[in-house]
C-alpha positions as CSV (number, residue, x, y, z in Angstrom):
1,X,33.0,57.5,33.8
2,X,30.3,59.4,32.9
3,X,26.5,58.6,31.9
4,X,26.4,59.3,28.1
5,X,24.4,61.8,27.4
6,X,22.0,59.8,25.1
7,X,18.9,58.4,26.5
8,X,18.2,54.7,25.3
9,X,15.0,54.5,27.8
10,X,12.2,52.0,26.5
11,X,14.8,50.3,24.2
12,X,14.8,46.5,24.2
13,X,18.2,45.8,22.9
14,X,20.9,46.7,25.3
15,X,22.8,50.5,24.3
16,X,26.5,48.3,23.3
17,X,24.5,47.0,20.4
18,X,22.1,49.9,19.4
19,X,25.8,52.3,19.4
20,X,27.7,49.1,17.8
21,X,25.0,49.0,14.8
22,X,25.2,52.8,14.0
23,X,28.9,52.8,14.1
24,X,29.1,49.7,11.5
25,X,26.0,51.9,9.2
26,X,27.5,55.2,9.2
27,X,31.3,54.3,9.4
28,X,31.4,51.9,6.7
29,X,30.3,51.4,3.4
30,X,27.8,48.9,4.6
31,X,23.7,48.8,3.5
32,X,21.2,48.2,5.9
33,X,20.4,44.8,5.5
34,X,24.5,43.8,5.5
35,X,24.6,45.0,8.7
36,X,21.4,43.5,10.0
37,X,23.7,40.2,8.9
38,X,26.6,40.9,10.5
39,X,24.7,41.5,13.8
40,X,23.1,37.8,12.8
41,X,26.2,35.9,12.8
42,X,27.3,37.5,16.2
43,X,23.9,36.1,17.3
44,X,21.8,39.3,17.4
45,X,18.3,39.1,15.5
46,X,17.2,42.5,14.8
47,X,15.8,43.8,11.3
48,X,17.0,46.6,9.0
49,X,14.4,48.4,9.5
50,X,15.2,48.7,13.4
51,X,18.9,49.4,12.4
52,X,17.5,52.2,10.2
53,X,15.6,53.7,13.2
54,X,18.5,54.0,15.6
55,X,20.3,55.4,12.9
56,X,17.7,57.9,12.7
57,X,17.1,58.7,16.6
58,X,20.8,57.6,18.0
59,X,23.0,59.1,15.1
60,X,22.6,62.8,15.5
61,X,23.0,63.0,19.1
62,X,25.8,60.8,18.6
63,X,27.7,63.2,15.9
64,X,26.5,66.1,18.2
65,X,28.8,64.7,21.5
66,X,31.8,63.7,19.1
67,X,34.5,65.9,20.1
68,X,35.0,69.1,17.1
69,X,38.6,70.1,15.8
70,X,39.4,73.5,17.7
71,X,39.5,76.2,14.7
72,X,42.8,78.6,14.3
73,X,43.6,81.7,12.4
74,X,45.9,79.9,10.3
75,X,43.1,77.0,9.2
76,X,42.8,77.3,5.5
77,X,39.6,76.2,4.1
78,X,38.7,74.2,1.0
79,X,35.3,74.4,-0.7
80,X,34.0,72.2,-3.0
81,X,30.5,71.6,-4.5
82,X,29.3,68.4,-6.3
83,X,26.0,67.8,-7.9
84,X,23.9,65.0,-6.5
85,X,20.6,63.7,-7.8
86,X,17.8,63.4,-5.4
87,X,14.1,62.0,-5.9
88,X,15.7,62.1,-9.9
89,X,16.4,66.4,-9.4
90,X,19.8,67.8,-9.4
91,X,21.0,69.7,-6.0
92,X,24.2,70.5,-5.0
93,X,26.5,69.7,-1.7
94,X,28.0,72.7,-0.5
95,X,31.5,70.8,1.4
96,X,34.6,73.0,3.4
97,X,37.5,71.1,4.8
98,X,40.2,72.3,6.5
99,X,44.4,71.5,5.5
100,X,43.9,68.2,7.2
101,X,41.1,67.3,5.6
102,X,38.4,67.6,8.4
103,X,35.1,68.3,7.0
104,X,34.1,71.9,8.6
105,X,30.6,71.9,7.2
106,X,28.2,70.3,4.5
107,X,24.8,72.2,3.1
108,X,23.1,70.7,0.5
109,X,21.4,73.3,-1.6
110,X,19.3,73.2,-4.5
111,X,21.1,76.2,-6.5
112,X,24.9,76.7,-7.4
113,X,25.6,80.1,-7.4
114,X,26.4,83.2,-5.3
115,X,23.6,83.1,-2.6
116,X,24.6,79.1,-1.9
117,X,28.2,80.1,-1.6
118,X,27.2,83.0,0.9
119,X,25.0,80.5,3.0
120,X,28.2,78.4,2.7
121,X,30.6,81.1,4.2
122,X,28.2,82.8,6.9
123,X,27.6,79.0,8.2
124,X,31.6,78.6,8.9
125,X,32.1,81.6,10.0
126,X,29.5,80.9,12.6
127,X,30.8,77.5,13.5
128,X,34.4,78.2,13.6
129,X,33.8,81.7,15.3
130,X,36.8,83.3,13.0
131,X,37.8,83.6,9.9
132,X,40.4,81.3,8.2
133,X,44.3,82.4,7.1
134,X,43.3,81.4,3.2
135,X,39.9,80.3,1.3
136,X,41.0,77.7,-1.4
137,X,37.8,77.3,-4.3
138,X,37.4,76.2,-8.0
139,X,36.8,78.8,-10.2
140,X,33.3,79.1,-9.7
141,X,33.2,82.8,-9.6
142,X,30.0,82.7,-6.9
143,X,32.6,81.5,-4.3
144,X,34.7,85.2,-5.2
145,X,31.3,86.8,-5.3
146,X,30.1,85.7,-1.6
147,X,33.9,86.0,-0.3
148,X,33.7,89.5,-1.0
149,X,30.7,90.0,1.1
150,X,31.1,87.7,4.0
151,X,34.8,88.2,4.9
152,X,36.4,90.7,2.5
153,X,40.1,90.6,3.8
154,X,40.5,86.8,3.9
155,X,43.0,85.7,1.0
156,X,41.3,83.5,-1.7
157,X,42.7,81.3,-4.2
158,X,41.0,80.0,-6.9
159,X,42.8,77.1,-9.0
160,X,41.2,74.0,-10.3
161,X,44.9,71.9,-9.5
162,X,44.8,73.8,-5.6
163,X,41.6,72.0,-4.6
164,X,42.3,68.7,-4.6
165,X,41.8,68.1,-0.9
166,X,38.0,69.2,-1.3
167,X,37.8,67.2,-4.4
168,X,38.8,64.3,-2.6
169,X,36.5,64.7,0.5
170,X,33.5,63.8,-1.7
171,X,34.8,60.0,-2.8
172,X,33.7,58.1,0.1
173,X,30.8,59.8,0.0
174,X,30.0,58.9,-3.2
175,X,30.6,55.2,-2.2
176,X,28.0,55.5,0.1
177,X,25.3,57.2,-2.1
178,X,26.1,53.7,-4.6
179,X,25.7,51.5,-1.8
180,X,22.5,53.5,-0.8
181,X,21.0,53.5,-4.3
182,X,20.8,57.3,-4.1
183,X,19.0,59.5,-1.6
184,X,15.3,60.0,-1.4
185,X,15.2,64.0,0.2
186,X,17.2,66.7,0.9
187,X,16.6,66.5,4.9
188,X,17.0,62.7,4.3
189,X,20.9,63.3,2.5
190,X,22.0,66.6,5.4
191,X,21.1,64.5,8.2
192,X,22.9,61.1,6.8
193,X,26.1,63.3,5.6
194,X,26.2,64.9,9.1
195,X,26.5,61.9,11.1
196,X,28.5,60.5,8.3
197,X,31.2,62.8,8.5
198,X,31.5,63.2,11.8
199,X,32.4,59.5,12.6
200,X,34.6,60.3,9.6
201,X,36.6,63.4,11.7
202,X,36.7,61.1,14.1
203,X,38.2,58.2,12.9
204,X,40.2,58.9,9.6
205,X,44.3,59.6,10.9
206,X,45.3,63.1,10.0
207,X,47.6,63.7,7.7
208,X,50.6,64.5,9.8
209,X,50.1,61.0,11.5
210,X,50.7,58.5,8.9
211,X,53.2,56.3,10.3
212,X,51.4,52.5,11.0
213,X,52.1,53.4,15.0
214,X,50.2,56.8,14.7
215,X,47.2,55.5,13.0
216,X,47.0,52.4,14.8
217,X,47.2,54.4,18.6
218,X,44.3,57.3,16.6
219,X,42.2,54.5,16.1
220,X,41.8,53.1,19.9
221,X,41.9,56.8,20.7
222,X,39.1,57.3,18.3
223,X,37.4,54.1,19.5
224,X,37.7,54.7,23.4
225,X,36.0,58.3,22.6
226,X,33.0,56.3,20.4
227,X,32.6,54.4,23.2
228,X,32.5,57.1,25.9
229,X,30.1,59.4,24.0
230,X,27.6,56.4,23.0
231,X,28.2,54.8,26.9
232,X,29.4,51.3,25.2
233,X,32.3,51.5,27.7
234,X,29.7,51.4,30.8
């Protein structure tokens, strides 16, 4: 198997733990200090503040080797926004999921209008390197505005009752933002979300797999990956 690609050099705790503690942080809805006590009663002393650091160093290279849903023509994307409060001021996540519910991309921006649904767009379109069949939105008329100017012959369908799947994308989320008492920046809330919801891609069963066999063989699919891209397999 192959070295991970992470670096765990001048770490004191062996990389099986310092992966095992990230994954328990980011994939459930878990505080700090929870998981510094779950790592207790399997016999591992280490503080919240050192799980809070390896979440910091580990977890974006860790969501940047998780493997990425290969984008299609026929991909229709939902966006959503949802207000969040942040040092006690109001910004908005920017959120586009795909029909399976894969989360494609996540800005948080401190305005909700036309020039934050454009930033929105020009981002996709960069990470999926083609347009979608369809565009699914609210009826926030900024997403029409910036769809008109970034990709002008994509279809766009803007019904409150149509979105549901973005809608939904922001619940656990918002679990986590309770269970974290809030966020304290904006760099402090895109870096969390992006780990966040790329252990999410990874491990939540698509839709078309809902049987109790599908999910359970995702999930040690899901796992086995985790543990090649962190190297807790070695």
């Amino acid at each position: 198997m192959k070295s991970p690609a992470v670096s765990y050099k001048r770490h004191r705790f062996p990389h099986q733990i310092i992966s095992n503690a990230v994954w328990l942080y980011f994939r459930f809805p878990l505080s700090l200090r929870l998981v510094e006590e779950m790592l207790l009663e399997r016999g591992i002393v280490v503080s919240y503040e050192t799980i809070r650091r390896w979440g910091r160093k580990f977890g974006p290279a860790y969501a940047k080797q998780l493997r990425r849903r290969r984008p299609s023509r026929q991909d229709v994307w939902h966006l959503d926004e949802v207000v969040i409060s942040i040092a006690g001021r109001k910004h908005w996540l920017w959120r586009a999921v795909d029909q399976d519910g894969y989360v494609l991309d996540e800005i948080v921006q401190s305005r909700r209008d036309t020039k934050a649904a454009k930033r929105l767009l020009i981002s996709l379109l960069k990470k999926a390197g083609m347009p979608p069949k369809r565009i699914i939105t609210d009826k926030l008329r900024s997403y029409g505005a910036a769809k008109r100017e970034v990709m002008p012959a994509v279809e766009h369908r803007s019904h409150k009752g149509l979105n549901n799947r973005a809608e939904n994308s922001h619940l656990p989320l918002r679990k986590r933002e309770r269970t974290m008492q809030g966020f304290r920046s904006t760099g402090s809330l895109q870096r969390f979300i992006s780990i966040f919801s790329a252990l999410r891609n990874l491990f939540v069963t698509p839709r078309h797999k809902r049987s109790a066999l599908a999910t359970h063989i995702h999930r040690i699919r899901a796992m086995a990956h985790w543990k090649a891209v962190t190297g807790a397999a070695a």
